[in-house]
Structure formats: structure tokens, C-alpha cells
C-alpha positions in Angstrom: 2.8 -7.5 -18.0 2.4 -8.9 -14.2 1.4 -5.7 -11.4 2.1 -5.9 -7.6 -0.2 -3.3 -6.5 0.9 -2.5 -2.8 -2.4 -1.0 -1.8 -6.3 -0.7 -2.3 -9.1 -0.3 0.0 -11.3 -3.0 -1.4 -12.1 -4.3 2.3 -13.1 -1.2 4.1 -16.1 -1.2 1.4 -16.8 -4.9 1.5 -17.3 -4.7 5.6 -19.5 -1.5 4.9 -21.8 -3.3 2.5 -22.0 -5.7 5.2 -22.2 -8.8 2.8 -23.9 -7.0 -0.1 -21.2 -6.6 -2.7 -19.8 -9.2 -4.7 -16.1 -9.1 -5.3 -16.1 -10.6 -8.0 -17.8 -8.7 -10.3 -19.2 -5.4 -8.2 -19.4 -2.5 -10.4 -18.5 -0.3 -7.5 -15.5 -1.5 -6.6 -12.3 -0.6 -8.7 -10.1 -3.4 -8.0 -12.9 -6.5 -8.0 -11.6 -10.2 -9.3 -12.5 -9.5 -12.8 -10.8 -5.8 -13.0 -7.8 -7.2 -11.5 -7.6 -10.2 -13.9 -8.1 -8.0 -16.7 -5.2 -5.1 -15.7 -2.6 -8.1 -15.1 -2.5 -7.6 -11.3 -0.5 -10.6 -9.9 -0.5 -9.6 -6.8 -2.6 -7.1 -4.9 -2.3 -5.8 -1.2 -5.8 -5.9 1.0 -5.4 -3.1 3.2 -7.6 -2.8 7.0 -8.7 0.5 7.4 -10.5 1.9 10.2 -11.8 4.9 9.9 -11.2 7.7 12.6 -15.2 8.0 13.3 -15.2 4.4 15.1 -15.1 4.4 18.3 -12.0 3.1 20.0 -13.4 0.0 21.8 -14.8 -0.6 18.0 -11.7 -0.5 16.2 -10.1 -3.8 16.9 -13.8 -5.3 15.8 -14.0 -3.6 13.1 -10.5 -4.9 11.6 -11.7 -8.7 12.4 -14.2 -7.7 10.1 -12.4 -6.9 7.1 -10.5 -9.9 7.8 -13.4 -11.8 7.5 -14.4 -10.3 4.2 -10.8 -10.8 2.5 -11.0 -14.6 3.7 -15.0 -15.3 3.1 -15.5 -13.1 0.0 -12.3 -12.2 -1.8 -10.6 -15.7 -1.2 -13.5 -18.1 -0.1 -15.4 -17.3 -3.4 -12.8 -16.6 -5.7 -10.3 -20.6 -5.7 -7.7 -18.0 -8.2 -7.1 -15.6 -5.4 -4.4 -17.2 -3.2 -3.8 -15.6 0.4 0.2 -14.6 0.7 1.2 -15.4 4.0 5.5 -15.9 3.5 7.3 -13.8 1.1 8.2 -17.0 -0.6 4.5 -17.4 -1.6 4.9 -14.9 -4.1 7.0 -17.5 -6.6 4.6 -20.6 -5.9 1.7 -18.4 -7.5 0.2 -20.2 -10.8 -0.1 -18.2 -14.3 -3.8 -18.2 -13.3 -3.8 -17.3 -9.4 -3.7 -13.8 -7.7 -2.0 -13.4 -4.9 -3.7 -11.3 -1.7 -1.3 -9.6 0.5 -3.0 -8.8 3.6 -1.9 -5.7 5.3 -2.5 -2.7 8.0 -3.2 1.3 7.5 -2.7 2.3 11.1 -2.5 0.9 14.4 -5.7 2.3 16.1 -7.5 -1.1 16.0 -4.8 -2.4 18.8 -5.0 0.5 21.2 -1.6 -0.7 23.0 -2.2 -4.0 23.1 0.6 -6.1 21.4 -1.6 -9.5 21.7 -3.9 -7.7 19.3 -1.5 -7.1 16.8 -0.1 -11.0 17.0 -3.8 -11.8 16.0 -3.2 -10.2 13.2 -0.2 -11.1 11.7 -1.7 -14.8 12.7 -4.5 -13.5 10.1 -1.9 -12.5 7.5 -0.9 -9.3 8.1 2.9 -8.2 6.5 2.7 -4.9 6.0 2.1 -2.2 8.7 2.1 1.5 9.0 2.0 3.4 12.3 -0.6 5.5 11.4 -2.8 6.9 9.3 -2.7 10.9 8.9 -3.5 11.7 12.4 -2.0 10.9 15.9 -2.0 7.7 17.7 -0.4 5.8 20.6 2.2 4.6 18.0 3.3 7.7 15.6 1.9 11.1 14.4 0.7 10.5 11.0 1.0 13.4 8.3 -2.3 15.6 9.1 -1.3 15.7 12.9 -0.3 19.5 13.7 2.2 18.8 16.6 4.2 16.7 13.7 5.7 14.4 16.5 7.8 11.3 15.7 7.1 7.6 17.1 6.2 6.6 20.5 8.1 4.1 22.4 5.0 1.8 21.3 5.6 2.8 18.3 9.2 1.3 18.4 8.0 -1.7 20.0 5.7 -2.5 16.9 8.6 -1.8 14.8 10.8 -4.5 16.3 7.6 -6.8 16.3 8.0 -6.2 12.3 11.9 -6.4 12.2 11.5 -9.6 13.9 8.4 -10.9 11.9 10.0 -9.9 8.1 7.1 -7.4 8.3 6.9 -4.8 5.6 7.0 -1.1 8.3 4.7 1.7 6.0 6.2 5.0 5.8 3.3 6.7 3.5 0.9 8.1 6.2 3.3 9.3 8.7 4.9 12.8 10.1 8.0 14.0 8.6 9.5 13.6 12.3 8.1 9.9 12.3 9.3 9.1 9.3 12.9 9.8 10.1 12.5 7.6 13.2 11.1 4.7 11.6 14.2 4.9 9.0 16.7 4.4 12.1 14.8 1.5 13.5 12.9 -0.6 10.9 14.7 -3.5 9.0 11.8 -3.3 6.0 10.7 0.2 5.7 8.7 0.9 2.3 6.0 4.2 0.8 2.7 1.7 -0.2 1.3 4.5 -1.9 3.2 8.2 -1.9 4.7 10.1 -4.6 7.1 13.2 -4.6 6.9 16.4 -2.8 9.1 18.1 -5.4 6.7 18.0 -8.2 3.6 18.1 -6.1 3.6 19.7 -2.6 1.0 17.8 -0.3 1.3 16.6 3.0 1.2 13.0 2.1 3.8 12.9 -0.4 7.9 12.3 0.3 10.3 15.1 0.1 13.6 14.0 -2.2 15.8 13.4 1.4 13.0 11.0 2.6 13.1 8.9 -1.0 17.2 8.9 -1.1 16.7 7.9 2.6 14.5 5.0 1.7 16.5 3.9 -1.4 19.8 3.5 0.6 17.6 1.2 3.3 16.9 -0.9 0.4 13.4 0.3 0.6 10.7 1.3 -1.8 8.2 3.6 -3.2 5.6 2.7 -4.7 3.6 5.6 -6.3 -0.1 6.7 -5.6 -2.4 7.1 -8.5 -5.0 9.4 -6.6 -5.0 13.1 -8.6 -4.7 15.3 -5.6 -0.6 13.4 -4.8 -0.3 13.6 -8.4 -0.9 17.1 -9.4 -1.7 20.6 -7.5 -4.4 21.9 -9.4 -6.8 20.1 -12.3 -7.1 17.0 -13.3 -4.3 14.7 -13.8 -2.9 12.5 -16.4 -0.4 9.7 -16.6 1.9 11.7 -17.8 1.9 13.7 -14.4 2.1 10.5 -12.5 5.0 9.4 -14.5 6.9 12.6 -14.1 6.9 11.2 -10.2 8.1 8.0 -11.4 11.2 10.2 -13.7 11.6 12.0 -10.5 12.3 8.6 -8.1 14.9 7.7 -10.9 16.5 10.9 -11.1 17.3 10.3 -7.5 18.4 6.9 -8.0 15.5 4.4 -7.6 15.2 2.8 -10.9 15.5 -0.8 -9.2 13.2 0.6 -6.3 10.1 1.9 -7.9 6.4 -0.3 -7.5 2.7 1.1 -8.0 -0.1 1.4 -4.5 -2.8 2.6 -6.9 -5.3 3.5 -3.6 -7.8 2.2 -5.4 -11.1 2.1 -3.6 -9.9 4.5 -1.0 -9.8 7.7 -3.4 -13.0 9.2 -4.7 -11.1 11.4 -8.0 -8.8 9.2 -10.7 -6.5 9.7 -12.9 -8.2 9.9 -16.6 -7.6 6.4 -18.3 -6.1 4.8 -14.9 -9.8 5.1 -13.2 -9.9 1.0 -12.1 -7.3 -1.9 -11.4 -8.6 -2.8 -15.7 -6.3 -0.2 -17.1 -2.8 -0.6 -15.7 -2.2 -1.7 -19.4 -2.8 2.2 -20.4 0.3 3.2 -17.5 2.1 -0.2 -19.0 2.3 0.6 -22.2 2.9 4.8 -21.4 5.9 3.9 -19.4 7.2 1.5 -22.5 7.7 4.6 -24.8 10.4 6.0 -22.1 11.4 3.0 -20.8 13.1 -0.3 -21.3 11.5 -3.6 -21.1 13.0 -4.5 -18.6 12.6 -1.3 -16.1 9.0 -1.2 -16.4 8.7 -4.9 -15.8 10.8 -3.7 -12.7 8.3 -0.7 -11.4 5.1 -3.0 -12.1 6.6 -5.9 -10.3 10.3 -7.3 -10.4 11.2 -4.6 -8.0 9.2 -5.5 -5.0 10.3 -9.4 -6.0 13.9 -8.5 -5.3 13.4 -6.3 -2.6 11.0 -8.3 -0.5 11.9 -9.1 3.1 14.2 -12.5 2.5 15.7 -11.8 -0.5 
């Protein structure tokens, strides 16, 4: 069964091994070329990370270097991974192509430069959150105390999306900022959050915010790292797909996807550890499940709720 997986951290590690990992084949990474080909991802979102410790007249630097990476090492040496650049790209893929889906945690690389951001979307970006879990010039993210909304930057970038068919990222942000974005973005979607309900962190959607995203023909697409799964201990895939039961018992059975955060998440879900084994959440989801739904959460969804559609 084909995946869209809305978000990994591949390229953050590429640009820290500075040319020494292979994506292809590295052992360290989770979601490398042949992990992906063997889990059935079809399509998998690249997402540019920059982490709070560079420094701010870094930050836009260090995001042309991830782009390098996801054009010189995971497309330029791998012909089967194809760069996804218009939403229509998705149905030209070939049964033996993956398609790359360039995208943005956070605006910190662009201070409040706009320009910036147009380089970016030239370079493929379609997704974008605000922020990541702490305050910017856009949005306070989930981790930021004062638990602000968005900026009137921050509304500027979201009618640079609107305008664009961008993709406007909900997962990362303040309650407050949340709300905001769902009364001014035309494409808002969760890359990788799961349900407040079931497991109370920061980072995770209360049942209001996912109802409010359903009706904005938006989705969620759940996280597979242990901590947004499950309070305490270890989790299984049973506990991530009582978050899945959850979304539908609110209404989102068309409007469920999978943002594994793989490469950006340290613990991992026993027998979902690497991009290899979505056939082990595939085939758990089949035994509750019709056909036809789970090819919807592992893909079909996102198809038919894409910007265009």
C-alpha cells in the first residue's frame, strides 16, 4: 500500500554530516532511499529545520543548505526520487519514483524578510508552519509561555501561502496561533500532531482544534514519536492507532494522513522504528479498518485534499 508521509527530518542531519552520509543507504538515517522503498512511501515531505542554537544572521544560510542537500544528495543521486513542485505532480509519479515534497518547520531562517521566503518557494517549498515551539516574528509556537497568536507578519506569510496553494502547518504552534491561522489560511493542515484527549502534551490538538480543521477541509496527519503518543512508557501501535480512532470519532475518517517525524525524534514506536515498517501500522489498521479507509489515512486522503482539488 502507497504512504504520503507529511514529515521527516532527513535534511537537518544530511547538512550536519556536511556531505558524509549517504542517503541512500545510511544506516543512521530512518527514512533513507532504500527504507522508504521498502515501507511503500510514495511520497515523502523533506522538512528545513533550523535549530534555535543558530544564530539569527545564520539561519537563512543554514536553510540554503538543506536545500542543497535534498537537490544534490536525496534527488541528484537518487534518478527514482522526483522533486514535487505543483500539486499536480503527485499523479505524474511512476510505479517506481518517489516523490519529495519540500517544506518549512518555522520561519526563523527569513527574519522579516518576505524576498527570503520567495527564494524558497522558488526552491520548492509548499508547506509552511509559522513556527516551531518557541516565539518568532511570525507566531508563538507551542513551548512559548506568553501563548500569543500570530503577528501581522505572520498574516502576511499566510496570504503569501493562500495565494501560492501553500500548505499553512498548524502542528508547532500556540493554541492562540492556531485559532488565528484557522480564520485566515485557505490550506491549513497538522504535518505531524496527534490528540490531546488521549495524550495531554503541548504539541498535540485538543478535540475543538481537530473538528476546527476537519470543517476547513484540512488535515491531520498523526505523529509516530512515543512522547505525542503515550504519557508514560513506551508505546505501541496500538496507542498510536487509538489517536487515529479518536480523529474518526470526531469525524475525520476522509481527513486522516501519517508525519511519522522520523529523523527528528530520538524514541520510536516498537515495530514502527524506521520509514521500512509502515507495513506493520498497514496491516494493524486492516484488522479495524476497511480497505478502502486505510488506503485513505496512508495516502488517498491527502490526494483529495491537496490544494487544487
Amino acid at each position: 500500500m502507497k504512504i504520503i508521509d507529511l514529515h521527516c527530518d532527513v535534511l537537518m542531519k544530511l547538512a550536519a554530516a556536511q556531505g558524509g552520509m549517504a542517503f541512500q543507504n545510511e544506516p543512521e538515517l530512518d527514512a533513507n532511499y532504500e527504507k522508504l522503498k521498502a515501507g511503500g512511501v510514495k511520497v515523502q515531505a523533506f522538512a528545513i529545520f533550523i535549530p534555535p542554537s543558530i544564530k539569527s544572521d545564520q539561519k537563512f544560510q543554514a536553510a540554503l543548505d538543506q536545500v542543497h542537500y535534498f537537490y544534490s544528495e536525496v534527488l541528484g543521486k537518487n534518478p527514482q526520487m522526483k522533486v514535487i513542485k505543483q500539486w499536480g505532480d503527485l499523479d505524474q509519479l511512476q510505479d517506481d519514483e518517489i516523490g519529495a515534497l519540500l517544506t518549512l518547520e518555522g520561519v526563523d531562517a527569513i527574519g522579516n524578510d518576505l524576498q527570503k521566503l520567495s527564494i524558497l518557494y522558488e526552491l520548492g517549498v509548499r508547506s509552511i508552519g509559522l513556527t516551531w515551539n518557541n516565539a518568532n516574528l511570525a507566531a508563538d509556537g507551542a513551548g512559548e509561555k506568553r501563548g500569543a497568536g500570530i503577528t501581522s507578519f505572520g498574516s502576511e506569510i499566510i496570504a503569501f501561502n493562500n495565494d501560492r496553494q501553500i500548505l499553512t502547518d498548524v502542528s508547532h504552534l500556540s493554541e492562540k496561533a492556531f485559532w488565528d491561522v484557522i480564520q485566515e489560511a485557505t490550506y491549513p493542515i497538522a504535518s505531524h500532531s496527534n490528540s490531546k484527549t488521549l495524550c495531554n502534551h503541548v504539541r498535540n490538538l485538543t478535540d475543538e482544534q481537530a473538528k476546527a480543521l476537519f470543517a476547513k477541509n484540512g488535515m491531520i496527519h498523526v505523529v509516530y514519536h512515543p512522547p505525542f503518543v503515550k504519557e508514560n512508557g513506551s508505546a505501541t501501535i496500538e496507542d498510536l492507532i487509538a489517536h487515529i480512532d479518536h480523529f474518526c470519532s470526531l469525524g475525520g475518517v476522509k481527513q486522516i494522513g501519517f508525519g511519522s517525524d522520523f529523523d527528528g525524534i530520538s524514541e520510536k514506536i516498537v515495530d514502527l522504528e524506521d520509514a521500512s515498517m509502515h507495513p506493520h501500522l498497514v496491516n494493524e489498521l486492516l484488522k479495524k479498518y476497511s480497505e478502502d479507509e486505510v488506503k485513505g489515512f496512508a495516502y488517498q486522503n491527502f490526494m483529495d485534499h491537496r490544494p487544487g482539488v
